[in-house]
C-alpha positions as a Markdown table, in Angstrom:
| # | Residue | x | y | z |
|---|---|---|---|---|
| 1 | Unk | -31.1 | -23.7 | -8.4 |
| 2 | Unk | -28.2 | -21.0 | -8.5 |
| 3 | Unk | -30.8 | -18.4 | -7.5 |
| 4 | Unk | -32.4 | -20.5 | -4.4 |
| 5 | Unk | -29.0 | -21.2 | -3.3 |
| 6 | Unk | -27.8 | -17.5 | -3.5 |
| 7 | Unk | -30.8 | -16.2 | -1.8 |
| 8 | Unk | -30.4 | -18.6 | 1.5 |
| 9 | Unk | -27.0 | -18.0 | 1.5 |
| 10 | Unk | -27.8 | -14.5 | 1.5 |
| 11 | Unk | -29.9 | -15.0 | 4.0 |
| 12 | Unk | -27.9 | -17.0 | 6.4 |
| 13 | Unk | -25.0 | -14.0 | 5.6 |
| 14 | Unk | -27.5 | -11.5 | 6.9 |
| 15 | Unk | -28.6 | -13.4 | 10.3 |
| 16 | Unk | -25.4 | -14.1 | 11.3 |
| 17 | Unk | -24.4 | -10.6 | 10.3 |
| 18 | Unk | -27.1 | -9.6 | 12.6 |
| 19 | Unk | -26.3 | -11.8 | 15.6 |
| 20 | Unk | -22.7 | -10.6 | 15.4 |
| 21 | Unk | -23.2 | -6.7 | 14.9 |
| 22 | Unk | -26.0 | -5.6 | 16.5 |
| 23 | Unk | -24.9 | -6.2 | 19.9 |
| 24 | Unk | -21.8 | -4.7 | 19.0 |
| 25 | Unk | -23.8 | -1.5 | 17.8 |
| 26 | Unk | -25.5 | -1.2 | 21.1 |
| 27 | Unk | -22.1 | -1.5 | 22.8 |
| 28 | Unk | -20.6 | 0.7 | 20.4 |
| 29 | Unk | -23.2 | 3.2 | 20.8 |
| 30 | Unk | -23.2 | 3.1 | 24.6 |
| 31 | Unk | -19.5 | 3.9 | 25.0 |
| 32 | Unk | -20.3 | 6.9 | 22.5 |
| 33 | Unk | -18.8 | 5.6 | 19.0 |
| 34 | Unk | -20.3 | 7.0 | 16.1 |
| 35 | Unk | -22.4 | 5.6 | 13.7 |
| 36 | Unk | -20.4 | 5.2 | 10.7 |
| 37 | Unk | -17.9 | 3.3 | 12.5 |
| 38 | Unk | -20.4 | 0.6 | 12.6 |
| 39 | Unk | -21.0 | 1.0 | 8.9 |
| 40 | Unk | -17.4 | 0.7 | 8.3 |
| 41 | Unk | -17.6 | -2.5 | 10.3 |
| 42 | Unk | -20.6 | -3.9 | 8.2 |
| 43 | Unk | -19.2 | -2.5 | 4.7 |
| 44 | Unk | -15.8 | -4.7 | 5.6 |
| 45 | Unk | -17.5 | -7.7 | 6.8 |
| 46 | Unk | -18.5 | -8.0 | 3.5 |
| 47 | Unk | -15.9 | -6.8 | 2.0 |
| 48 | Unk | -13.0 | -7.9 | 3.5 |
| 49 | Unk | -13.0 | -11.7 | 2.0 |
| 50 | Unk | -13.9 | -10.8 | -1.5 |
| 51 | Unk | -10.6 | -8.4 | -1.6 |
| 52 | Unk | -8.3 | -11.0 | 0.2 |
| 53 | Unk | -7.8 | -12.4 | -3.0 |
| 54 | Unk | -6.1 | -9.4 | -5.1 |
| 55 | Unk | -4.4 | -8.4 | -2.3 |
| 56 | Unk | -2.2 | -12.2 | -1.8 |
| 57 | Unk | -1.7 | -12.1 | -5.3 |
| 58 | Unk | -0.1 | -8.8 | -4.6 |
| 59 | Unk | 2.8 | -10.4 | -2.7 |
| 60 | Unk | 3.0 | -13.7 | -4.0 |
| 61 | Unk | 0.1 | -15.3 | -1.9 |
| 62 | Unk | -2.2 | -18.1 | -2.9 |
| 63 | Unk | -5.7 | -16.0 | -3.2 |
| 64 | Unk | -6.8 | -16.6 | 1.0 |
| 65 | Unk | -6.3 | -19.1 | 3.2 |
| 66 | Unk | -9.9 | -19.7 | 3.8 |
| 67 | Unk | -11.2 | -19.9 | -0.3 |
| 68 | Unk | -11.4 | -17.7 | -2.8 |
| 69 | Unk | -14.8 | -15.4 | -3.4 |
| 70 | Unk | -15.7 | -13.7 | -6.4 |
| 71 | Unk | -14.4 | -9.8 | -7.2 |
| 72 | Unk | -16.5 | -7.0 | -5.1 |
| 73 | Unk | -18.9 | -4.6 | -6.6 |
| 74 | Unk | -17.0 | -1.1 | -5.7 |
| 75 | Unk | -18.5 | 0.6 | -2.3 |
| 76 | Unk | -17.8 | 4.0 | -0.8 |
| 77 | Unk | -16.5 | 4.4 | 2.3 |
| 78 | Unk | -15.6 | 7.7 | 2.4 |
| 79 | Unk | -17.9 | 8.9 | 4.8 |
| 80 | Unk | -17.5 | 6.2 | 7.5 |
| 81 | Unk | -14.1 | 6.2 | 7.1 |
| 82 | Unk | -14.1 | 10.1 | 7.6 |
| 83 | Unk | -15.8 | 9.3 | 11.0 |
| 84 | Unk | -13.5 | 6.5 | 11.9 |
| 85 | Unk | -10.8 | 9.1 | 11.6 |
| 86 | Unk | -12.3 | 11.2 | 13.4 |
| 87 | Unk | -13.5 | 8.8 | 16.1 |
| 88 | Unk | -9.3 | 8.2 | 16.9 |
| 89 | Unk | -9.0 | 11.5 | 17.0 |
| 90 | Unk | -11.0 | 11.8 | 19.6 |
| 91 | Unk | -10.3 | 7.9 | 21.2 |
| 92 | Unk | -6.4 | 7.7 | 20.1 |
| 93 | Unk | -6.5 | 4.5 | 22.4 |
| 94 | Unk | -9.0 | 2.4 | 20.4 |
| 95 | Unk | -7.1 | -0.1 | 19.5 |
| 96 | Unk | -10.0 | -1.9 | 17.7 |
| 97 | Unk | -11.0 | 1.3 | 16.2 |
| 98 | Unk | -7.4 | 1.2 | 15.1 |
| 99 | Unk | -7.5 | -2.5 | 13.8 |
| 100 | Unk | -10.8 | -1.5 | 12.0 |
| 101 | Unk | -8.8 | 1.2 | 10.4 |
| 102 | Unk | -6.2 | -1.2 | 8.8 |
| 103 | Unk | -8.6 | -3.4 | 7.8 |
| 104 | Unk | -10.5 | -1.3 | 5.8 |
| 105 | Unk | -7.5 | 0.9 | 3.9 |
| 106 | Unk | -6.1 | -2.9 | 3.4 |
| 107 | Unk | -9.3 | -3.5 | 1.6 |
| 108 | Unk | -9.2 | -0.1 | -0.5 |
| 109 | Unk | -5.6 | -0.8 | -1.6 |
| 110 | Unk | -3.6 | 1.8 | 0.9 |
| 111 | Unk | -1.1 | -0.6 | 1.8 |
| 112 | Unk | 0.8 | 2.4 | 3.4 |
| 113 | Unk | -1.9 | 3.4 | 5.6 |
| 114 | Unk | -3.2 | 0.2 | 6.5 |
| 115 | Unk | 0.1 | -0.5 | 7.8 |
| 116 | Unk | 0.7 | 2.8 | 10.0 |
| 117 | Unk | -2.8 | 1.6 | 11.5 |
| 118 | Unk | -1.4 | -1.4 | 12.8 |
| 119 | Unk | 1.5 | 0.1 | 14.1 |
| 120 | Unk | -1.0 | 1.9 | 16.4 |
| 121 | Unk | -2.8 | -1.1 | 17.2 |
| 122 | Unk | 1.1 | -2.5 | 18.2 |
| 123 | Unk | 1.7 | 0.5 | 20.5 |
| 124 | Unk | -1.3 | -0.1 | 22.1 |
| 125 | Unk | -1.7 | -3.8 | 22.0 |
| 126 | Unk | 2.0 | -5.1 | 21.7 |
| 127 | Unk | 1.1 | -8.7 | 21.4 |
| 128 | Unk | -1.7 | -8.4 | 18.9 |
| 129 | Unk | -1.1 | -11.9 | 16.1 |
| 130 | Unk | -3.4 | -10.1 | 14.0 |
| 131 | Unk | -1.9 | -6.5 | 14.2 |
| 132 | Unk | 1.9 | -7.8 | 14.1 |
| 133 | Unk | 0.3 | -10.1 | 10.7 |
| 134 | Unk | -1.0 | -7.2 | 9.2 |
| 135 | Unk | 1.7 | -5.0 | 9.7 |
| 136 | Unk | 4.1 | -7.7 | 7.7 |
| 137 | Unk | 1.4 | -8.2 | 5.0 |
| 138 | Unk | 0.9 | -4.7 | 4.1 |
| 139 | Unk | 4.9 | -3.4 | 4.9 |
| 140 | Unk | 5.3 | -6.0 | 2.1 |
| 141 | Unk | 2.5 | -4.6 | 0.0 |
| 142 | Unk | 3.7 | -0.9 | 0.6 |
| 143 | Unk | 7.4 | -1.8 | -1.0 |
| 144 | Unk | 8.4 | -1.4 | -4.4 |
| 145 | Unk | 10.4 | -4.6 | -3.9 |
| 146 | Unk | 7.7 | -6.6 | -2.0 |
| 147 | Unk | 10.2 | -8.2 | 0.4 |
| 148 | Unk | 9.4 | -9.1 | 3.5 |
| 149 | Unk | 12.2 | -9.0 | 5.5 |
| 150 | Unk | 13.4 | -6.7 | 8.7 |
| 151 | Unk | 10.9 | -5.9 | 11.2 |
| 152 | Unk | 8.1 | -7.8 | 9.3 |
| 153 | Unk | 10.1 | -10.8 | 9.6 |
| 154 | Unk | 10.3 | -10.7 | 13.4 |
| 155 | Unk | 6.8 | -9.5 | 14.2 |
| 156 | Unk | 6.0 | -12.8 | 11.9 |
| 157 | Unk | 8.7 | -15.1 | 14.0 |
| 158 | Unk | 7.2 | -13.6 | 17.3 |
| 159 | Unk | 3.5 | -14.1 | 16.2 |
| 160 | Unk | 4.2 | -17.5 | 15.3 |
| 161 | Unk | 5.8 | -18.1 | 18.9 |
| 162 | Unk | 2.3 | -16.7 | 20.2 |
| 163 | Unk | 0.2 | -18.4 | 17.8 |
| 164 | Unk | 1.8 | -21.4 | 16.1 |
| 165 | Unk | -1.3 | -22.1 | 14.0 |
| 166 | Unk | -1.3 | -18.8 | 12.5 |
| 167 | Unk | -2.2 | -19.8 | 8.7 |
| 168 | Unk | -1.5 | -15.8 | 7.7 |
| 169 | Unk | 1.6 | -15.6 | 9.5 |
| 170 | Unk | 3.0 | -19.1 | 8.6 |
| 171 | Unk | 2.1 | -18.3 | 4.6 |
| 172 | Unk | 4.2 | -15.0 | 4.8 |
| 173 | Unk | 7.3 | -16.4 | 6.2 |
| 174 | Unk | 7.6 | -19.2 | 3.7 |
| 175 | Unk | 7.0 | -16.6 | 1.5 |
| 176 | Unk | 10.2 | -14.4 | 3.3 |
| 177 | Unk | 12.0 | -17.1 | 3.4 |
| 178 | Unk | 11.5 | -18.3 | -0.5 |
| 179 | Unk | 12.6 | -14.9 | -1.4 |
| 180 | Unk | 15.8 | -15.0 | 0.2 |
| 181 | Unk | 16.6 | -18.0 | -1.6 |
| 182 | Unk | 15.9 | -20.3 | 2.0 |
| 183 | Unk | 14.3 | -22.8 | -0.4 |
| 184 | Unk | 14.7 | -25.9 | 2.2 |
| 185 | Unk | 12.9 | -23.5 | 5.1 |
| 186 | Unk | 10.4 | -22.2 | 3.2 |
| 187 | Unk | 9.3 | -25.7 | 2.3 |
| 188 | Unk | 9.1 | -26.6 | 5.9 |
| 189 | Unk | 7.5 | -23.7 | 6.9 |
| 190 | Unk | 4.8 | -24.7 | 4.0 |
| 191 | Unk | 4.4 | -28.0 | 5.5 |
| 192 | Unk | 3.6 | -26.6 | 8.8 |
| 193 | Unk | 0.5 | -24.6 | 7.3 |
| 194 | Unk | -1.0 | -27.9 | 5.1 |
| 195 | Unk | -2.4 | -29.4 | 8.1 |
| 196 | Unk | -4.5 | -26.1 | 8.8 |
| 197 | Unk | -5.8 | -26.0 | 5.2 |
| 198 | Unk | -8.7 | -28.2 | 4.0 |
| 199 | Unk | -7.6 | -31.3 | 2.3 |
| 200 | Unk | -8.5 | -30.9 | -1.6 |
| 201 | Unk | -9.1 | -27.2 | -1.2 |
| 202 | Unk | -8.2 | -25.0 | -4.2 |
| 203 | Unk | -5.6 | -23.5 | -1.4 |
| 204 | Unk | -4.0 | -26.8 | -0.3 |
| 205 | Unk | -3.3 | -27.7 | -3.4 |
| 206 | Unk | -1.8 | -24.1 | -4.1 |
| 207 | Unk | 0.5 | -24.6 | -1.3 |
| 208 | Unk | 1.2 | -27.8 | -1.7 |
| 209 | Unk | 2.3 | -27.1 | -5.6 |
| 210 | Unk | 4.6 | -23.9 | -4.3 |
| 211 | Unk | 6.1 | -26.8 | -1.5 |
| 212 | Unk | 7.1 | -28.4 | -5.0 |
| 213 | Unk | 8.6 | -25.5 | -6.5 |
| 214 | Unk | 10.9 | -25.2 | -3.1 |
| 215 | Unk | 11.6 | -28.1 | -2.8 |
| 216 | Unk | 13.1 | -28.8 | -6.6 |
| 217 | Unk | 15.1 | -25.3 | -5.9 |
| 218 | Unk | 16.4 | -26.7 | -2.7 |
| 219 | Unk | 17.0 | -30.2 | -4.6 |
| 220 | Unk | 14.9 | -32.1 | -2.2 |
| 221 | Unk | 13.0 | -33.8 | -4.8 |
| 222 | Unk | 14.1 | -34.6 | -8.6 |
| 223 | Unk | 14.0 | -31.7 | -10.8 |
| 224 | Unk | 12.2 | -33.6 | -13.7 |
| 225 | Unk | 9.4 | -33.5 | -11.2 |
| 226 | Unk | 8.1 | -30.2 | -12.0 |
| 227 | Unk | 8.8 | -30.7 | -15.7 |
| 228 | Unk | 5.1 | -31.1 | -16.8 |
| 229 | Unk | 4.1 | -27.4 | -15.5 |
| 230 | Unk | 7.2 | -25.9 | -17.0 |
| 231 | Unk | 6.1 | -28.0 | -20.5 |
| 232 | Unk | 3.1 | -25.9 | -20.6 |
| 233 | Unk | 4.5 | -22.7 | -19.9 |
| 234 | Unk | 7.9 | -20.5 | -20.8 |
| 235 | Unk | 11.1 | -21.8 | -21.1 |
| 236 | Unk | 14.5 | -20.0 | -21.3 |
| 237 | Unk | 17.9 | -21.7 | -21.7 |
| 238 | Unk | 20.6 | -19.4 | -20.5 |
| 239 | Unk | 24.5 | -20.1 | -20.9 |
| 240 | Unk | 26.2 | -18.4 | -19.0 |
| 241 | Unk | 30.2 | -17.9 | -18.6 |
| 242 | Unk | 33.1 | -15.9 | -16.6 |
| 243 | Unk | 34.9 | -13.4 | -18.8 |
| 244 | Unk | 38.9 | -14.6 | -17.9 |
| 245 | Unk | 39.6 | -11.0 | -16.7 |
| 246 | Unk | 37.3 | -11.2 | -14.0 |
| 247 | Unk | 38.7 | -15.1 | -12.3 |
| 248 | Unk | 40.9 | -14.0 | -10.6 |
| 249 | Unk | 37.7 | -11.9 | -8.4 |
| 250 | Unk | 36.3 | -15.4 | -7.9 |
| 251 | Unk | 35.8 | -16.5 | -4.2 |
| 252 | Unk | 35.1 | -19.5 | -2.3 |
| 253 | Unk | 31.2 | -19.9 | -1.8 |
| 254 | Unk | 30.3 | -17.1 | -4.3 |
| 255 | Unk | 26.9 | -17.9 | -5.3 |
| 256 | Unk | 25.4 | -17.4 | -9.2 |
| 257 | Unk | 21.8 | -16.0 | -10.1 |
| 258 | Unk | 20.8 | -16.6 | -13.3 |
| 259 | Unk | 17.4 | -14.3 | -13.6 |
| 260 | Unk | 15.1 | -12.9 | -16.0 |
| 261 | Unk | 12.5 | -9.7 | -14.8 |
| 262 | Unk | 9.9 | -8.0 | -16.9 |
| 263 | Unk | 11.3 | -4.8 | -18.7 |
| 264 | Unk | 9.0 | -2.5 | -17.0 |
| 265 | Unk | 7.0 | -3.0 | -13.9 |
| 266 | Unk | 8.0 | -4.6 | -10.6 |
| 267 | Unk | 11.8 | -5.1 | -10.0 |
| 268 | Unk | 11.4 | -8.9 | -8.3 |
| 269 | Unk | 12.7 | -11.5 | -11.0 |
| 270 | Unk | 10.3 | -13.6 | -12.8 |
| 271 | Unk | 12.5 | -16.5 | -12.9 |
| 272 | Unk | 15.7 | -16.7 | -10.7 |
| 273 | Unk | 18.2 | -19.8 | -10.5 |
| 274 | Unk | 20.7 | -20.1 | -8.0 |
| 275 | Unk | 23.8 | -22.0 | -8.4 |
| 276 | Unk | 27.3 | -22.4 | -7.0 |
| 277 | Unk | 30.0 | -20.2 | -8.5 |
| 278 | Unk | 32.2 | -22.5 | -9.3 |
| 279 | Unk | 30.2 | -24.2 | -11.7 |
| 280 | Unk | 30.7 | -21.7 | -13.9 |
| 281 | Unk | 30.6 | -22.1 | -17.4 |
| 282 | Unk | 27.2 | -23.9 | -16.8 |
| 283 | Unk | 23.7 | -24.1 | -18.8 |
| 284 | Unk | 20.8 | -22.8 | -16.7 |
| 285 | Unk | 17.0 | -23.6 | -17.7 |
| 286 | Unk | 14.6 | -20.8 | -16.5 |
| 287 | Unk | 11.0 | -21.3 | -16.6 |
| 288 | Unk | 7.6 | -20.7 | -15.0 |
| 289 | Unk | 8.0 | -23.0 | -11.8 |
| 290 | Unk | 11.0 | -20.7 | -10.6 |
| 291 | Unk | 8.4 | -17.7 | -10.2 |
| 292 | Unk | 8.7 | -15.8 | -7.1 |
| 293 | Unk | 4.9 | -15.3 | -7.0 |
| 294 | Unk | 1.9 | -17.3 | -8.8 |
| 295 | Unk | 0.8 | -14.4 | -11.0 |
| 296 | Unk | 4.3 | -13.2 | -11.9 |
| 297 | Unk | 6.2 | -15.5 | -14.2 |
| 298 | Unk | 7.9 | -15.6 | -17.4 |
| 299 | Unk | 4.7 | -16.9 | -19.6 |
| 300 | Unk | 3.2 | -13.4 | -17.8 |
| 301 | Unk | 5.1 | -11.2 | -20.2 |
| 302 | Unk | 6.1 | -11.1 | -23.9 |
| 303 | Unk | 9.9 | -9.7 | -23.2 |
| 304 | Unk | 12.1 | -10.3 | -20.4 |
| 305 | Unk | 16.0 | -8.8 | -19.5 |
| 306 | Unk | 18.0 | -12.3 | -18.9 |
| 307 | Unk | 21.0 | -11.4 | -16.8 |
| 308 | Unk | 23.3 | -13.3 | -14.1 |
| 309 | Unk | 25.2 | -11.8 | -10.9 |
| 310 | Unk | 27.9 | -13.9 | -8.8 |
| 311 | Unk | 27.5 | -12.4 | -5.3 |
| 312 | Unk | 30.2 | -12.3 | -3.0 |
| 313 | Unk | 28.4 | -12.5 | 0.6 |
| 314 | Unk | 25.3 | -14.9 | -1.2 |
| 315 | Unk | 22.5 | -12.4 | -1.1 |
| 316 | Unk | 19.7 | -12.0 | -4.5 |
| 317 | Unk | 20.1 | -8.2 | -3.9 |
| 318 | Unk | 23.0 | -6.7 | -5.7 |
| 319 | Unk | 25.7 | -5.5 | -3.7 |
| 320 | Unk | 29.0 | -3.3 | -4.2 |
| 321 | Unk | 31.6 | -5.7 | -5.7 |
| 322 | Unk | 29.3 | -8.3 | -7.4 |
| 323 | Unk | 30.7 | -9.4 | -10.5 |
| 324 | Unk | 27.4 | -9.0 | -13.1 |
| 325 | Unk | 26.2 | -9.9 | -17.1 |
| 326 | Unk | 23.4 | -9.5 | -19.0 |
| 327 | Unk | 22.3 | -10.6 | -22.5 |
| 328 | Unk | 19.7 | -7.6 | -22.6 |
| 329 | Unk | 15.7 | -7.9 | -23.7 |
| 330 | Unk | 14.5 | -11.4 | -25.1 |
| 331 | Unk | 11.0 | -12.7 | -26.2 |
| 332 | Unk | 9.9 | -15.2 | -23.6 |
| 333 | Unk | 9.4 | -17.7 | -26.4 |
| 334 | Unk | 12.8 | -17.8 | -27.7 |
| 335 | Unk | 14.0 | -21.6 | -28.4 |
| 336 | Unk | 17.6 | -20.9 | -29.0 |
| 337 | Unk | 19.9 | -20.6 | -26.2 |
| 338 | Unk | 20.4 | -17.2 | -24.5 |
| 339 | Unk | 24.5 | -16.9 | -23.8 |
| 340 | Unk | 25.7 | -14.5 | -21.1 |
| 341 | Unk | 29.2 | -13.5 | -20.5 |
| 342 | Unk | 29.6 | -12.1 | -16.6 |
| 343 | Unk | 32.1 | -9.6 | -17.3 |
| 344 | Unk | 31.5 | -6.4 | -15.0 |
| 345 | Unk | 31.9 | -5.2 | -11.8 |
| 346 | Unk | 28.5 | -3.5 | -10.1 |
């Protein structure tokens, strides 16, 4: 049965394959493209949706907005994408020959490339959804830090104002706005997107579970909530104090982040709390619903470094002037509780 089914779905792949690219060859050929760009075209039609899904989970995504596929079998695309390259050299104001560009080195992993691609599609096509998408997606990819923040934030604001039922663009600002700690936004941004996605989808209800995870950070819903997930995965009780010679630094609205990040590898926290300042001395939990991303979380990695920061002006990102602790490498499993005395000044 597996085998029937594979081979008509193959061959319903290939027709409409056929009905979609072969008049686009013809055109293609007339206005004097070459060849391989069309082979590029093919190679990333199938290729394209089987990659989606490494590349979210990349940045935090749920695996594609429109299912998830099984993992590729490797092609080469080195010649097509030679004459591509070629091809804008000669036709610099292609801007599909641009967009096909970006597509592809998004599907090889050149998030850097991909992403000066659609920066030529943007030049030439200013209000592209799908370039201004693609150039937030794989800024985000590019960065050590994965943020998405700057000018992928407002070419994501400004294709949502073009195209409100952008799934892509709507995904990436909750995910913006989850990593700034704009829990409460990022939850209704979410909500926007559930109406696009097909009820009972493996996607929906990946979306719908990170709406959870904002909403308990943004205290919308009750924290026990989420308890059943965290049961089944790591847990890390933190206690965490102000060293008296550092009060007198204290500020009104000074916010406290409890985190925990993986010893080597990406710098984005595993698990991050926020709290108000002035609850300090305070007992923090830390476990695998506060991930920034699906894939990265505390049950991820054997050792973590548990630290905590007050910031002055409310920002995650350390700034001159933060007041900062840290009760160095733990094991993830640890039972006992982790204490932390904020007693320097970054």
């Amino acid at each position: 049965m597996k085998l029937a089914f594979y081979l008509v779905a193959a061959a319903m792949l290939a027709t409409a394959l056929a009905l979609l690219l072969v008049p686009l060859l013809r055109e293609g050929r007339r206005n004097g493209r070459p060849r391989g760009v069309f082979a590029l075209a093919l190679g990333i039609a199938l290729l394209l949706p089987l990659v989606t899904l490494g590349l979210y989970l990349h940045v935090g995504a749920p695996a594609t907005l429109n299912g998830v596929a099984a993992a590729p079998k490797p092609m080469d695309f080195e010649q097509a994408l030679t004459e591509l390259h070629e091809h804008l050299r000669q036709q610099p104001n292609d801007a599909q020959g641009w967009a096909l560009l970006a597509e592809a080195t998004t599907a090889l992993k050149q998030p850097a490339d991909a992403r000066d691609a659609w920066d030529h599609v943007l030049k030439l096509t200013p209000d592209d959804v799908a370039a201004m998408v693609g150039w937030a997606e794989t800024d985000s990819m590019a960065r050590d830090d994965h943020q998405i923040d700057g000018r992928a934030l407002d070419l994501l604001h400004r294709a949502l104002e073009l195209q409100p039922d952008s799934q892509r663009a709507l995904w990436l600002l909750g995910i913006s706005q989850f990593q700034h700690a704009q829990y409460a936004d990022a939850s209704a941004t979410w909500r926007k997107l559930q109406p696009l996605l097909e009820p009972g989808s493996t996607v929906a209800k990946a979306v719908a579970e990170q709406i959870a995870n904002a909403d308990a950070r943004a205290g919308i819903k009750p924290s026990t909530e989420p308890a059943a997930a965290a049961s089944t995965g790591a847990m890390l009780t933190v206690q965490v104090s102000l060293a008296p010679a550092l009060k007198d630094k204290l500020q009104a609205g000074d916010q406290l982040y409890v985190f925990a990040r993986a010893v080597s590898g990406p710098p984005m926290p595993l698990a991050v709390a926020k709290l108000a300042a002035g609850t300090l001395p305070t007992t923090v939990t830390l476990s695998d619903t506060m991930a920034m991303t699906p894939e990265l979380k505390l049950s991820s990695v054997a050792r973590v470094i548990v630290a905590a920061r007050i910031s002055h002006d409310g920002q995650p990102i350390a700034q001159p002037g933060d007041l900062e602790g840290s009760a160095g490498v733990v094991d993830t499993d640890r039972r006992t509780p982790i204490a932390i005395t904020i007693d320097k000044v970054h």
